[in-house]
C-alpha positions, 0 to 999 in steps of 0.5 A, a space after each residue: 289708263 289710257 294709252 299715253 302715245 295714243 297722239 302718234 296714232 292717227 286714226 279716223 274721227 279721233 282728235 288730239 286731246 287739249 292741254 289740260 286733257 294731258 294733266 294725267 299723263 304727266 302725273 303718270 310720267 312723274 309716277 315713273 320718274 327715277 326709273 332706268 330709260 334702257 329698262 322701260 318698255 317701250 309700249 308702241 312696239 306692240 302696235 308696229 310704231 318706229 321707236 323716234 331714234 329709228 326715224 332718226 337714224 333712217 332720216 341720217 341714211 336717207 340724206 347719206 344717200 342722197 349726197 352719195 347719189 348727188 356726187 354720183 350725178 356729178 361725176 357722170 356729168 362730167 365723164 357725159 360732156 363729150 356724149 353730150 357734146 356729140 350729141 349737140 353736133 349731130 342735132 347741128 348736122 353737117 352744112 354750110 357752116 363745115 363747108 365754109 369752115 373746111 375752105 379757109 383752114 384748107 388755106 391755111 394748110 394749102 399756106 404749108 404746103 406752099 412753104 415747103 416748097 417755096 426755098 427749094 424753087 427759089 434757090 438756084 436762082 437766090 443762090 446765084 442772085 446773092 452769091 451764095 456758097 455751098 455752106 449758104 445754100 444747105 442752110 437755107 434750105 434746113 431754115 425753113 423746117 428748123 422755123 416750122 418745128 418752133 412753130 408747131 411746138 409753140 402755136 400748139 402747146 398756145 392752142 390748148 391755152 388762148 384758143 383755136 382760132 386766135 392762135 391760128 390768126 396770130 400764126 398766118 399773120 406773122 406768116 404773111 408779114 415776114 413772107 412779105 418781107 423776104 421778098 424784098 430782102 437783099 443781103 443772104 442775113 436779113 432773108 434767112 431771118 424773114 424766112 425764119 420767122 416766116 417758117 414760125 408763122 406757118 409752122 401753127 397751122 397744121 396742128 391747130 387746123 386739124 384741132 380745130 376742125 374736128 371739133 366742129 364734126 360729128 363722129 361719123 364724118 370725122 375721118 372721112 372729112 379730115 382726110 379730104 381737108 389733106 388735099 388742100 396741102 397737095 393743092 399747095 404744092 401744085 401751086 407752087 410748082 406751077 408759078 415757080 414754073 410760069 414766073 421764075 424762068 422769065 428774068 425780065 419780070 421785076 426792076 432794079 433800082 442800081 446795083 444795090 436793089 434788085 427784085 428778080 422774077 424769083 422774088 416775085 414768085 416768092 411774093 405769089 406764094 404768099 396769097 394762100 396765107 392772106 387769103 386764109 387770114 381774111 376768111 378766118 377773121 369771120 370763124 368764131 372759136 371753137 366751141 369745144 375750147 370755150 367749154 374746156 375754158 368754162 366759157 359756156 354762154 360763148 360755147 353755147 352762141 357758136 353752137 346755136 350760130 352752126 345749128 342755125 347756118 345749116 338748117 337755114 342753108 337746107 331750107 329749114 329755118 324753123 328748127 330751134 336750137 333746143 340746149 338749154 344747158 351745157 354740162 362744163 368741167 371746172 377750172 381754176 387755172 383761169 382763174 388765178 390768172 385773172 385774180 393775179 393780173 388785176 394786181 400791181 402795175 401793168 408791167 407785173 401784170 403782164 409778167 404773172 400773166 405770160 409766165 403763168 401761161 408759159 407755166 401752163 403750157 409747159 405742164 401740158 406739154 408733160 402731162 402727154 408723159 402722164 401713165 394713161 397717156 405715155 404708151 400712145 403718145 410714144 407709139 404715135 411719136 415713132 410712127 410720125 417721126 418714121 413716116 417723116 424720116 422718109 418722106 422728107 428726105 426722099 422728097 428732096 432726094 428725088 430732084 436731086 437725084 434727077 440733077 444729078 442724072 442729068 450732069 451724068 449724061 451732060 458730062 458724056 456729051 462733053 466735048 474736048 479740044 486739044 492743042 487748037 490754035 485760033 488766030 483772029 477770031 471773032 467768038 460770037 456764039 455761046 460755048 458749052 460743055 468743052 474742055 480745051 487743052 493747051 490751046 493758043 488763042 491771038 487776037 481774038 475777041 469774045 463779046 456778048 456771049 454765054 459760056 456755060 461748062 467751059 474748061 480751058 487747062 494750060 492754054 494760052 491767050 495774047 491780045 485778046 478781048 473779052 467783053 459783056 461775058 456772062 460765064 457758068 461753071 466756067 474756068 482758067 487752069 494754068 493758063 497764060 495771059 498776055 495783053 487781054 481785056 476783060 470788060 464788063 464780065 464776070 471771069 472774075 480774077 480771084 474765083 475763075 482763075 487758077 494758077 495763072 499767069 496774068 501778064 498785063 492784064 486788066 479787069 474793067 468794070 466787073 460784073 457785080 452778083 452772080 449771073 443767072 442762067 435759066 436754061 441750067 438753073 430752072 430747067 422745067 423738068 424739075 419744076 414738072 417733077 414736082 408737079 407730078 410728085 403733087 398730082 399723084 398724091 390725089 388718088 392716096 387722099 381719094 382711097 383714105 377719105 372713102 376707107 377712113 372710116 370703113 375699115 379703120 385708121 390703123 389699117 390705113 397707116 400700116 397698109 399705106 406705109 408698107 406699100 410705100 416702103 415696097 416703092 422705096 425698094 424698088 428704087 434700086 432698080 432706076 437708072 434714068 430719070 424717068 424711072 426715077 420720076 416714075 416711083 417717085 409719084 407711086 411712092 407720093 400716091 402710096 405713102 398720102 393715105 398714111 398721113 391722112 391716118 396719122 393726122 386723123 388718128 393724132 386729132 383722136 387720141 388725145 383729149 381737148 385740153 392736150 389736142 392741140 399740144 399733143 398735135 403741135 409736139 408730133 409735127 415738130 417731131 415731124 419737121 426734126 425727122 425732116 431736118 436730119 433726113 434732109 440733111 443724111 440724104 443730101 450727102 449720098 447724092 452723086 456718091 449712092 443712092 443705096 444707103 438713103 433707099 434702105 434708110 427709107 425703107 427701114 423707117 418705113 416698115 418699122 413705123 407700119 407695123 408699129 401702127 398695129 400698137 395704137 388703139 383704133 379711133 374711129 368709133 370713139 367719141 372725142 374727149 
């Protein structure tokens, strides 16, 4: 009989039989019917044919295999984004486009580094101008960072959301706007509330420059070029410095229109310091977005535009315009936060709309900023926060500890060439030039007239004055104590009865035409060396900023944080030793040039650490650690000035050492590729 499954065997010159060939083999089938399938032999066996079940079976495996190999392919896309990423960037290399890049968000961190200094320069004359008391004055001086911590909080969590470059638009024009308005502002509440918001404005720029620049670099020029993106904050200080010193000491630069508008040359110098601002959101208009947030946003025909655009602008700038962009295919991670917004927003009226769509933005951001809590990221994220918080602890404070500090030396020897009258008797006398640094005691003063003159530091206890006359006075620091009065003008002054006078006795005595404000006196007020101090102060952070962008990335961020930190804090201890202002100014600029190589690292190193979708939030959080570490150290370090200088050294240098051998905890950064 033949072989019934002779049709599965192909073999040479042999034919598939017809239908009716295949009458006998079904007879042969119904010979066989009835019988049990498990007991029937199974004839192919014997020539090494597959039973059908067996093909079966390997046809399942096989495809189990492949969708096992498929899901495998997708998990690797996804952890290969970043080498690919990388990959795109260093095929892009590094040109014109970085460079363009690198001047107008170094503006934007030069607009900061201004604002810092902006308040501290302006007020002694704004406090004089506006009357401000003691109470005022602290206040203003804290606003500024109080703005900056609820900017960098808001505009970084906003970053990893909306954008890089937008959020950083909207951060400098809000800057500009309000820095504008504070110029012109007259009354002490409408200009603590622009300075404010001012603060708010330009409180989004670090953390989102540093963001948004690294992620147009490679990784080998990460490091190195970050660093050197530091000094434009230096260059903001010099520029500060330098104005406050060409404008401020020169009074008659502004108008006045009455009594109740007056734009004195402090307000000018405030408006000056407003162009790095503007000139930083004219040039950021140009940028596009940051290609490693439209992938991260699922925008990936966008990404792929801006990397095409930074490929083409560099090789075309090396003579090499003939270089093709050949990315084809971007590999994206998947979203659906985007998502539900956009399904949530095109229902109900434009009001609903846009209450789902800002809660829901606020609801994210809330849940990035929780996710820096998350296990894998816990540990870092609190190790980086002390080390930023100790590092601003110290040199906040003792950047305002140092000016003070050289005030107060100087009132120290001003007070030792005080010179003292006692028991004087003067008849007749017309006073016509100015009085300084005097204290006169039980004194008689008849007919006597004191016009257009200048009394700074004058002390006059249990004297007497009978038919005098004082007139167009401008007075600092300048008092009666249990005196007599008889008979005596003051016109157009201002010795005003209620705050320089007393315990007196006022017999017949008149007040004409008093003075309104607070009388300015530039050669105590603004004396150059303060705004030299700060220049140098600036200048010093140069040689820091040079060593951190050759070693950054040679030896690594961890060794730049820990060794420039505990250099600083050996300069903080020898602080102990300065009795004059000069050494004072001295260790100030060694302790400026030691401690600049630690922020390089710090910021660096913060970019690094955190992926692409907690960056910016991560960024945004640490400098509003920052600017918290800066309010209270501001505030402790300003209550020891005049009583010891003891307790904000050891403060300072105590933070310092603990943030600088906590930095041997964090992991080091500088081979790893952004995630």
């Amino acid at each position: 009989m033949d072989d019934p499954y002779q049709n599965n065997i192909n073999q040479p010159g042999e034919t598939y039989p017809t239908y009716g060939e295949g009458e006998e083999d079904d007879a042969a089938s119904d010979a066989t019917e009835g019988h049990d399938e498990d007991e029937q032999m199974y004839e192919g066996e014997y020539q090494g044919i597959p039973h059908p079940d067996e093909i079966k079976e390997a046809r399942r495996a096989a495809r189990r295999e492949a969708r096992a190999k498929a899901r495998m392919a997708a998990e690797v896309e996804e952890e290969t984004l970043p080498e690919q990423y990388e990959s795109i960037m260093e095929d892009c290399g590094h040109g014109r486009f970085q460079w363009t890049l690198f001047t107008v968000l170094g503006l934007a961190l030069m607009a900061d580094g201004v604002e810092c200094f902006v308040v501290s320069f302006a007020l002694p004359s704004a406090e004089k101008d506006m009357c401000l008391s003691n109470a005022d004055k602290g206040m203003l001086g804290l606003i500024v960072y109080v703005g900056m911590m609820i900017g960098a909080v808001v505009w970084g969590g906003l970053a990893d959301k909306l954008g890089r470059r937008q959020c950083l638009l909207y951060a400098l024009a809000i800057n500009c706007i309000f820095s504008f308005l504070s110029c012109f502002a007259q009354s002490y509440g409408f200009f603590i509330f622009f300075r404010l918001c001012s603060g708010i404005g330009i409180g989004g720029s670090i953390p989102v420059v540093y963001t948004y620049f690294a992620e147009f670099l490679q990784i080998d020029k990460r490091g190195e070029h970050l660093s050197w993106l530091c000094l434009f904050w230096m260059l903001g200080g010099l520029y500060a410095s330098f104005t406050a010193w060409g404008i401020i000491p020169h009074y008659g630069w502004g108008f006045s229109m009455g009594t109740e508008f007056q734009f004195h040359s402090w307000r000018v110098f405030v408006l000056v310091c407003f162009l790095p601002s503007v000139a930083a959101l004219a040039g950021l208009v140009f940028m596009p977005e940051s290609p490693r947030f439209l992938l991260e946003s699922a925008r990936h025909d966008e990404a792929w535009m801006v990397l095409r655009q930074v490929h083409d602008t560099n090789w075309r700038a090396k003579g090499e315009p003939e270089r093709v962009f050949q990315v084809s295919q971007l590999k994206i991670p998947e979203t659906q936060d985007d998502e539900f917004i956009e399904i949530q927003s095109e229902t109900g009226t434009a009001f609903q709309r846009f209450m789902v769509r800002h809660l829901t933005l606020v609801k994210q951001v809330m849940k990035n900023m929780m996710s820096l809590a998350a296990p894998d990221l816990r540990l870092h994220s609190l190790f980086i926060a002390i080390v930023w918080f100790t590092m601003s602890f110290s040199y906040y404070g003792l950047g305002a500890w140092f000016p003070d500090q050289i005030k107060y030396l100087q009132f120290e020897e001003y007070e030792t060439n005080v010179k003292t009258f006692h028991r004087e008797k003067v008849e007749r006398f017309h006073f016509n030039f100015t009085l300084q640094n005097q204290v006169h005691k039980e004194g008689e003063y008849i007919h006597d007239s004191f016009i257009n003159i200048e009394i700074r530091n004058v002390k006059f206890e249990e004297s007497l004055f009978e038919n005098c006359y004082f007139e167009d006075i401008r007075s600092t620091e300048t008092f009666f104590e249990n005196c007599t009065l008889k008979n005596t003008v003051f016109y157009n002054t201002d010795l005003w009865k209620d705050s320089k006078f007393f315990n007196c006795k006022l017999e017949n005595t008149t007040f004409l035409h008093p003075k309104k404000g607070c009388h300015l006196n530039f050669q105590e007020e603004n004396d150059i060396v303060i705004y030299l101090v700060c220049f140098l102060g600036s200048l010093s952070v140069i040689p820091g900023n040079i060593v951190a962008g050759l070693l950054m990335d040679k030896i690594g961020r961890i060794k730049i944080i820990a060794a420039s930190m505990l250099g600083s804090a050996v300069c903080t201890f020898f602080l102990l030793l300065c009795f004059s202002q000069w050494a004072v100014v001295l260790f100030q600029c060694l302790y400026f040039a030691a401690s600049a190589a630690a922020w390089n690292g710090i910021e660096v190193i913060t970019v690094e650490l955190f992926p692409a979708s907690k960056r910016a939030t991560a960024f945004g959080v640490l400098n509003g650690t920052c600017k918290l570490a800066a309010i209270i150290s501001t505030f402790i370090f300003g209550k020891f000035i005049g009583i010891t200088k003891i307790i904000p050294i050891i403060l300072s240098f105590s933070a310092l050492v603990c943030g600088g051998l906590l930095a041997f905890k964090l992991p080091e950064t500088r081979e790893v590729i952004l995630q």
